[in-house]
N, C-alpha and C positions, 0 to 999 in steps of 0.2 A: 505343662504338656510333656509326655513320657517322649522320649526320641525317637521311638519307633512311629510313635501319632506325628511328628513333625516332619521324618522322612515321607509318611505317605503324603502328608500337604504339600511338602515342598514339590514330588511326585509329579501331583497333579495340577497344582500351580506352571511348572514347568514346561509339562505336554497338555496345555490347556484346548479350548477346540479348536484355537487360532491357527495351531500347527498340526491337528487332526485330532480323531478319536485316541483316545488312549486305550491300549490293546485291553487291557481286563474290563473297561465297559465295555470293546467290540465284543467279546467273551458272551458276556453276560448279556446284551444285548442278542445275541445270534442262542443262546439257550432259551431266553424267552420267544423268539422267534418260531424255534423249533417245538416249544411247547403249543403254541397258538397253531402250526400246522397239525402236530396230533390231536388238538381237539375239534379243530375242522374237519381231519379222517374222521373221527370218531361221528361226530354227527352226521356228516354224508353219508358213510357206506359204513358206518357201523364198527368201527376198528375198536376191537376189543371184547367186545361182545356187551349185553344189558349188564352184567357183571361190575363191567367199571363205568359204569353212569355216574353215581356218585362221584370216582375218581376223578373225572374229565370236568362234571359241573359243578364241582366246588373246588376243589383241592387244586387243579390244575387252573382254575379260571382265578382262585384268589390267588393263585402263588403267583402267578402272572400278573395280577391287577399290583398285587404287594411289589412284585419286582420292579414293574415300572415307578410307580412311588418313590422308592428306594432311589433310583437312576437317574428321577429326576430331582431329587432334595440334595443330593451326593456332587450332581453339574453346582447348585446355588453354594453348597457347604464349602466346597474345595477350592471351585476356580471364583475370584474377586469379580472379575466382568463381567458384568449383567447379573448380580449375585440377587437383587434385591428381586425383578422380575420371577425368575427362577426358584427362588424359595418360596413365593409366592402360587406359584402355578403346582410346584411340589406339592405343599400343602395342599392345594383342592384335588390333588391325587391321590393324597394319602386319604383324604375324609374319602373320596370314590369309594378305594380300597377297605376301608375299613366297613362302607355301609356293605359292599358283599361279603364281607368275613362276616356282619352283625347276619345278612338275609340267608348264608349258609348255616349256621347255629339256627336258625331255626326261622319258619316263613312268617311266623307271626310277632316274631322277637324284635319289637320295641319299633314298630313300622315307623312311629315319628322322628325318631333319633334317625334310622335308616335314611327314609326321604330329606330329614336336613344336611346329612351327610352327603347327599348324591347335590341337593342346592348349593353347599359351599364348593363342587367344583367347581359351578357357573359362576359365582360371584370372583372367586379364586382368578376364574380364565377371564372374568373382563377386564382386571384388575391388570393382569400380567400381558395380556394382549395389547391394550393401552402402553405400558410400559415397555414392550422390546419395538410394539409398532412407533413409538416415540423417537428410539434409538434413532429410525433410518429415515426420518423427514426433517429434509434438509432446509424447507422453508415452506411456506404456506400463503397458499389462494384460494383466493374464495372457488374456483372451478374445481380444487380438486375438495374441498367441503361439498361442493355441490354434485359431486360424481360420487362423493360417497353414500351422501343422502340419497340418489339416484338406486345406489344397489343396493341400497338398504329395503327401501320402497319396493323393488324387483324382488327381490326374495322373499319380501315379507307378501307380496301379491300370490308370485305365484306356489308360496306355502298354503296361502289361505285356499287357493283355488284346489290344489291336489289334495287338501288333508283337512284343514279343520272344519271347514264348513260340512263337509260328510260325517267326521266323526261325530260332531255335534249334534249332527242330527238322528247320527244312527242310535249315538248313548239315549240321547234323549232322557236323560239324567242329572239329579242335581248333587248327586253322592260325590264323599271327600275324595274315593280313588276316581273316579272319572275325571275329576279337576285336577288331581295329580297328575291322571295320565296327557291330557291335555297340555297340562304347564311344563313338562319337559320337553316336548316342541317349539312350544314360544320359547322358552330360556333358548334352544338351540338355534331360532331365527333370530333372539336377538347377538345371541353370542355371532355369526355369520354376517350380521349387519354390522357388528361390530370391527370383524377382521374384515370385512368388504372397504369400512370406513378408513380405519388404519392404513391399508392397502392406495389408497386414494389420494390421503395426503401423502405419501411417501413418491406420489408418481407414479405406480403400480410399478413398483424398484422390488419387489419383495426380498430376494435373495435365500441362499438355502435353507437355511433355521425359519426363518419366518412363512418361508411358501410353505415345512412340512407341517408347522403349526397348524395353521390354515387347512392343510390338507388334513389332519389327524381329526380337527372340530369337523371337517365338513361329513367325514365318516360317522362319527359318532351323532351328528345331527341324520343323518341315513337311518343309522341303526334307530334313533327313539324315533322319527318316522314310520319305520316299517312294525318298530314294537306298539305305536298307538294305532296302526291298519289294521295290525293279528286282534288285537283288543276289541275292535270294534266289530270285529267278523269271526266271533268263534271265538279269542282268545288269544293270549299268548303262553307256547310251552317252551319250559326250559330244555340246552342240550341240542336245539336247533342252530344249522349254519348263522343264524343272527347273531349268537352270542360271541361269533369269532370276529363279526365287527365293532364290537366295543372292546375288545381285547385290543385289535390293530390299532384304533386311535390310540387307544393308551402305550401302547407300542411305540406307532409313531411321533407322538409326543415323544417318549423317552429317546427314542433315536434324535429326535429335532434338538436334543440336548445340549449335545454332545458334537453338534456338527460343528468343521469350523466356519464363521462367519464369512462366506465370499462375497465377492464383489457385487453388488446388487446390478441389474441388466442395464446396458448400457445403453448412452442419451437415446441414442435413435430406436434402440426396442422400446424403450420408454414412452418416447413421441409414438409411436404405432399403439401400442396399448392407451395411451389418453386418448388419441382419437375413435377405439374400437368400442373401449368402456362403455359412453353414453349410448351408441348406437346397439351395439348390444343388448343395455338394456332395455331401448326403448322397444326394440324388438318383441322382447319378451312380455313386455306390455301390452302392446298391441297384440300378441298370440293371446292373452289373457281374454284381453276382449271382444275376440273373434271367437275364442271358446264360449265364451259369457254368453254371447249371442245366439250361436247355434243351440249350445245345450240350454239357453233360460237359466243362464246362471247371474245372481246380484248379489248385493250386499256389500260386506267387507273387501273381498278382493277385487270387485270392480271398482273401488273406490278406492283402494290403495296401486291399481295400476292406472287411473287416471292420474293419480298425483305422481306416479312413477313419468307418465309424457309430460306433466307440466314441468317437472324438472328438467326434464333434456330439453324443453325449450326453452326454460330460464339458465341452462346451461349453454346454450347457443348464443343468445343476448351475452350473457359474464365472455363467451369466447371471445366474441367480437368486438367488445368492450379492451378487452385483454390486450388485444392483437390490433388495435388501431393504438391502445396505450403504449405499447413494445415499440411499433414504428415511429412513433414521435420521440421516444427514448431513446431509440438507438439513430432517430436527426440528430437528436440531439446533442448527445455523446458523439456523434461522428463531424460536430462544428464545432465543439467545446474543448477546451485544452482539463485535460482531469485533474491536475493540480492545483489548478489556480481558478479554475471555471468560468476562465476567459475564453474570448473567439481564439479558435486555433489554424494553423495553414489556410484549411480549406475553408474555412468562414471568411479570413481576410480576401484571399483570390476572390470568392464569389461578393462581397460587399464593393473588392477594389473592380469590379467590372459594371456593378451599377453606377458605383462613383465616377468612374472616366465619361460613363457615358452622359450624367448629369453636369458636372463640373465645364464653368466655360472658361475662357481668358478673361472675363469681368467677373465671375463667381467661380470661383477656383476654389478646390478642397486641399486642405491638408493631409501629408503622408508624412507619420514619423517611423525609425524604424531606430529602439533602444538599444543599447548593448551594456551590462554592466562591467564596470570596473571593480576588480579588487574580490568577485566572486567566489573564482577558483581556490583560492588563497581560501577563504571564509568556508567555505568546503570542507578543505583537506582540513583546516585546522579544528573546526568544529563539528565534521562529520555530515552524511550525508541527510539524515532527518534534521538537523536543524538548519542545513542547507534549502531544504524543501518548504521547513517553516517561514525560514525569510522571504522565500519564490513567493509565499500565501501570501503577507503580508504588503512584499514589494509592489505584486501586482494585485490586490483591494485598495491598494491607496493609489496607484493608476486609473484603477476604474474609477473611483469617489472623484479625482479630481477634472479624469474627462467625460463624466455621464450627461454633464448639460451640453457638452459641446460632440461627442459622438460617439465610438467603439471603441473598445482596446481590444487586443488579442495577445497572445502566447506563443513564440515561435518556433519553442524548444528553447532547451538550455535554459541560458541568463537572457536571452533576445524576447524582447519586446516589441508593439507593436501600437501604433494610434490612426485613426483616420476620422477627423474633424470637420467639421464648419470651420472655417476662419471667423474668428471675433475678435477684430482690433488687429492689433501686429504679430503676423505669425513666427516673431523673432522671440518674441516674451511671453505667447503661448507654446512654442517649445518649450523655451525653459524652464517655463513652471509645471510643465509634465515633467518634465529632468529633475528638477526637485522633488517629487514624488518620490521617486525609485534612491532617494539621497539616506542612507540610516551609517550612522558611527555608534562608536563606544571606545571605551578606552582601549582594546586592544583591533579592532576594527574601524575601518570605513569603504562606506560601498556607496559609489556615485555611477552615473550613467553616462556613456558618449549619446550621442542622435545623428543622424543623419535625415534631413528635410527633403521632400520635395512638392512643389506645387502642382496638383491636376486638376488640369484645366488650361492651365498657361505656360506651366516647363514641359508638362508631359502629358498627352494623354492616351498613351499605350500601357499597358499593364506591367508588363515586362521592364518597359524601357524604366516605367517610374519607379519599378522598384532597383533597377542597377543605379540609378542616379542618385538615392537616396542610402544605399548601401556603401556606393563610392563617399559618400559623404560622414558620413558614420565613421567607414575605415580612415578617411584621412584627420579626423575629431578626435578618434581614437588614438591616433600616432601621433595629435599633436599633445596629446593632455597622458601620453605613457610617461615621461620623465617627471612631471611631478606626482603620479600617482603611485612612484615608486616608494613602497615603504622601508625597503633596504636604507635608503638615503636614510629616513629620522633613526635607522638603528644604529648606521655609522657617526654621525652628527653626533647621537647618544653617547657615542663613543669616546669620540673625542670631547667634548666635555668633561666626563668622568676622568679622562688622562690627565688631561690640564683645563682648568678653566677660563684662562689665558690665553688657551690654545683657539677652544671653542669661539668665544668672543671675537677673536683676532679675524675667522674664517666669515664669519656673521657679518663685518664690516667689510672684509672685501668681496662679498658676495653683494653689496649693496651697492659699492664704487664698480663692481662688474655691471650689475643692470643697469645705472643710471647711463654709463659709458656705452654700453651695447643700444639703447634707444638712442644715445644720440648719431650713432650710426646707422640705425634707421634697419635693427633685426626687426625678423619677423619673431612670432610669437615661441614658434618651436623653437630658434634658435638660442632666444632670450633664454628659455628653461634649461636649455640644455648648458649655455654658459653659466649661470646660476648655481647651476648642478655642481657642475665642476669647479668655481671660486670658490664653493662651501665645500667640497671636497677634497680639495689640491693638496693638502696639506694630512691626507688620512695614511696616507706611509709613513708620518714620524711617530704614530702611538708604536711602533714596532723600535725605535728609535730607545739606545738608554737614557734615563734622567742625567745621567753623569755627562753626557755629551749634548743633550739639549739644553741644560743649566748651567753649561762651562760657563765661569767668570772670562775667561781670557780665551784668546782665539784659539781652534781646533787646529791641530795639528794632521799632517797629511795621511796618516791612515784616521784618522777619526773626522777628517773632511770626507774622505771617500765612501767611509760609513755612512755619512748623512748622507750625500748624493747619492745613496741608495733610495732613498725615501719617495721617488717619482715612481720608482721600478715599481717599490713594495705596493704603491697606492694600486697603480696599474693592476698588478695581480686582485690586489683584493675584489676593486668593480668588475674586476672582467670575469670572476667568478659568477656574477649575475649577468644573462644574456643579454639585459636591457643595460645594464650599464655599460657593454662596452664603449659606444659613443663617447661618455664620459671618463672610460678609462684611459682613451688615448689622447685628451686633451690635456688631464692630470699629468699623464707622462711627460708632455713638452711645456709645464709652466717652466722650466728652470732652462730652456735653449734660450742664444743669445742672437741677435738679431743680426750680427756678425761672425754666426758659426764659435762662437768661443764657450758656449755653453754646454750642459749633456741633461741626459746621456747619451744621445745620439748625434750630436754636434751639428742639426740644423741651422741651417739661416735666411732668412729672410722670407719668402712666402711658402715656406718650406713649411714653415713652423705654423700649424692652425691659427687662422684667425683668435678664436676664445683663447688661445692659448697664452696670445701675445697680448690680449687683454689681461688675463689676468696674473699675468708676470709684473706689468705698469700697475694696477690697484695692491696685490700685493709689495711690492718693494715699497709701496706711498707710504702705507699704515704700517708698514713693519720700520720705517724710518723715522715716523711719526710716535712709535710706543716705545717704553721702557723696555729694556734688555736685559739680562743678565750681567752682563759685558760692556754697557753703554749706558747712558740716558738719551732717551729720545731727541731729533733734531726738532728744531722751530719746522711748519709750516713753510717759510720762507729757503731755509735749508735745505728742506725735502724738495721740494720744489725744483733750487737751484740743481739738486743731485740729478732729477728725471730729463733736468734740458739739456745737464753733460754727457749722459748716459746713453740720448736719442742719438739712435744711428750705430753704435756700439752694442749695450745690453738691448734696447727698446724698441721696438717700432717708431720711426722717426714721429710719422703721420699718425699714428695713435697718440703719442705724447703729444704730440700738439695738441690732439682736441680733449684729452685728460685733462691737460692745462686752461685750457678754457673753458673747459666746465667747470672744475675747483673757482675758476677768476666769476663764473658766472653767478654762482651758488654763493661765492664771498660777498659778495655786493648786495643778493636779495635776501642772505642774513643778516648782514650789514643792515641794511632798508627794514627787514624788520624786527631791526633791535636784539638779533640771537648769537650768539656766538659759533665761530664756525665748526665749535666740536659738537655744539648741538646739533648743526647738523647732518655732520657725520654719525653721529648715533640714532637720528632718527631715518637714514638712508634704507637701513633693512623692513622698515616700515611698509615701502611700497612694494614690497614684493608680493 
């Protein structure tokens, strides 16, 4: 392609019709306009005189016809969007054009080539009508098939009634031109049924290009109208105002080219024209056959506007079909949660209002109310669509496992939602909806808190059961946050990888921490949270050098002080995680002495956290108990004797005592069953 041919593409690629007419089609648009108005002078009032007849009914009417041709093959050629519609509609303009260049060359020159040339516009225009009418329908119902059908019927009634049943019978003919003349009416009622059709499925949205479409065929079906009336009465003569309405359509075709594609009418013009459409046509129906009647008119058109009423009342039925389906869809959707196609809010309220009232203190219903763990996390880390994927999953495998026993819903968010039949113990039927909502992987896990309550017998207020059941949640969730933490398995990881030594060492007094803390009789949060911190305590020495955690011989006083940095370091590091501060400030006081001689705060005695002064006693046990660097391990009986000298000084007196009795207790039913007392030291992390 030469560069001058790619500047003009690029041209009109550029100011396509999206951002307006581009100026040298307005040009040449507005010159054919003005040729179309002097030959409309010309045949009204004579402008020119007999002189230029020829001029006006050939020369001026093909350059016209050829011009639009031109204008509209030039929109398909140049601009890509909607290229394929557009070359297509070209084409059946260009054959227009060329059958009145072949009928000006002469009136008897090649009449069949002529008239096939004048059919491939028709075929050309259903083809490409189809096509841009495609572009703007946004989805499809059977009401707007049926409103098409509807004007299709309408035009074709009241065509038959105004035109063919008289010309028919005035030719009273069975000659090839009286069937010619005839069949360019039909082509042009079907071409009108056609854009009536189109028009229908789109919602009668037409928008500018396609309403002048529409508007340029309804002309052009006018003009071979009034050309098969002069036919039938006398004649038709060339040079007459008719031939400046087949020029317009072709016109406004070309203009329709070029326009840019606006916004089709919006929703509510839309709704006003769907409800106008059927009524309208039925209108024009019933005018049919009130004509029919008065004047004795049958046949065709009385029976094409019968079928015209029977559609707008098979349109009535599809409405109300429609619109009783709409209502139940949009119940639907307005009780359904869209993600998960659970009950949502308002389903649970209106279910939990039948259920209170059903529910007694002997047949009580279950309320559970879910909260995931570990979500937000699985979110950010894998994004929000496969966030939404787990939501599908989590809650289908909630429905599946409570459908025999009652509803689930969706509360938003990670909140969940169940309300039950009781079958059996509603302790183990919670849980095993809890287990539901349970999925890991290697670098995930996502479990559930609940919060329960009974209606019927704890509550049977709407409101009240669900704060009781929410209280209950939140405090399930505050107890099960420290071991849900997954920082912990990153630090643990951690230390391992530093020393393996290290790791193992934290593992066993995390074990001598729990079993000591039950026999003080913690509750459950507090047990995790002392846990937490035995497996912890010791996360400020990876910050520590080798050269000073594997001295063979004792630390010297700046390299002791360095170590006693190692509570501070841990401190900092958990309390970078919100949830672990709890744990951070237990870590800080393993190393206080129960007589203030400790640090780094020089705490003593109930000063010092409870867990703290637990896990000062398990830790010194096992670190007197293992190899050193520096040392070899004491006996059992050694370690021992060191925590009774130590109670009251480094230790919790009252702790050490019952450490000591628990190691005496544990001694005796390993002892009893045949095991060594390191075994069961080692298998102490077990219960955790």
């Amino acid at each position: 392609m030469l560069a001058a041919d790619r500047n003009v593409v690029g041209y009109f690629n550029a100011i396509s019709p999206r951002r307006g007419t581009p100026t040298g089609v307005r040009i040449g648009l507005g010159l054919l306009g003005v040729l179309i108005l002097l030959g409309a002078a010309h045949s009204t009032v004579g402008l020119g005189g007999g002189s230029t007849d020829r001029l006006f009914e050939s020369w001026v009417y093909d350059t016209v016809m050829v011009g639009c041709a031109m204008v509209c093959l030039a929109r398909g050629v140049l601009v890509s969007d909607g290229r394929v519609p557009w070359l297509i509609l070209g084409f059946g303009v260009s054959c227009d054009a060329a059958g009145e260049v072949l009928s000006s060359i002469g009136e008897s020159f090649a009449p069949a080539i002529q008239n096939s040339l004048y059919i491939a516009l028709y075929l050309a225009a259903y083809v490409a009508i189809v096509l841009l009418g495609r572009r703007r329908v946004t989805r499809f119902r059977a009401s707007m098939w049926i409103d098409g059908i509807t004007g299709m019927l309408a035009v074709a009634s009241l065509t038959a009634t105004a035109l063919f049943a008289p010309a028919l019978v005035a030719a009273n003919t069975t000659t090839l031109k009286a069937g010619l003349d005839i069949a360019y009416p039909l082509t042009d009622v079907l071409l009108l049924g056609i854009v009536i059709l189109m028009l229908a499925l789109g919602g009668w949205r037409a928008g500018r290009t396609f309403g002048l479409i529409a508007a340029g065929f309804v002309v052009m079906a006018a003009a071979d109208g009034i050309y098969l009336y002069q036919e039938v009465h006398g004649g038709y003569t060339a040079g007459t105002p008719l031939d400046s309405l087949w020029l317009l359509s072709a016109l406004t075709l070309a203009y329709a080219a070029w326009q840019p594609d606006s916004a089709p009418a919006s929703e509510r013009d839309s709704s006003i024209l769907v409800m106008i459409a059927p009524v309208f046509f039925g209108v024009v129906a019933i005018g049919i056959l009130a004509y029919g009647n008065a004047k004795g008119v049958t046949g065709l058109s009385i029976w094409l506007a019968v079928a015209t009423l029977l559609t707008v009342l098979i349109r009535l039925v599809v409405t109300a079909d429609e619109n009783i389906r709409l209502i139940a869809s949009s119940t639907d959707l307005a009780n359904h949660d869209a993600l998960t196609g659970l009950g949502n809010r308002r389903a649970l309220l209106h279910d939990l209002q039948i259920a209170s009232a059903q529910a007694t203190p002997t047949k009580p219903k279950l309320l559970l109310l879910f909260d995931l763990n570990g979500f937000k996390r699985y979110n950010d880390t894998f994004g929000h669509p496969a966030g939404d994927a787990l939501l599908k999953r989590l809650g289908r495998r909630l429905a599946e496992q409570a459908s025999s026993d009652g509803r689930t819903y969706r509360l938003g968010g990670d909140e969940f939602c169940a309300l039950l039949e009781i079958k059996g113990d509603p302790v183990a039927q919670a849980s095993s909806l809890a287990q539901a909502l349970l999925e890991s992987a290697e670098h995930f896990t996502i479990g559930a808190s609940y919060g329960e309550v009974l209606l019927g017998s704890e509550s049977t207020d709407v409101d009240d059961a669900l704060r009781i059941a929410d209280q209950r949640l939140y405090a399930q969730k505050t107890l099960n946050r420290p071991t849900s933490l997954e920082w912990r398995d990153v630090l643990l990881g951690l230390l391992r990888e530093r020393d393996a030594e290290l790791g193992s060492h934290v593992a066993q007094v995390a074990g001598l921490a729990h079993r000591l803390g039950e026999r003080l009789g913690m509750q459950e949060l507090e047990l995790r949270t002392l846990v937490a911190a035995a497996e912890l305590h010791d996360i400020g020495k990876a910050a520590i050098p080798d050269a000073i955690l594997e001295k063979p011989s004792a630390l010297d006083s700046e390299e002791r002080a360095f170590m006693e940095r190692h509570t501070l370091i841990g401190e900092r590091i958990l309390a970078s995680a919100p949830s672990g501060a709890p744990v951070a400030a237990i870590v800080r006081a393993t190393h206080e002495y129960y007589d203030g001689g400790g640090y780094p705060d020089g705490l003593s005695g109930e000063q010092i956290p409870l867990a703290a002064r637990i896990v000062a006693i398990c830790d010194a046990y096992h670190a007197m108990t293992s190899d050193r660097s520096y040392r070899a391990a004491l006996s059992q009986a050694q370690a021992l004797e060191e925590l009774r000298r130590c109670a009251g000084s480094q230790f919790d007196p009252r702790l050490t005592e019952l450490f000591l009795g628990l190691l005496a207790e544990e001694q005796i039913s390993s002892a009893a069953a045949g095991s060594s007392g390191a075994g069961d030291q080692a298998s102490g992390t077990s219960d955790l």
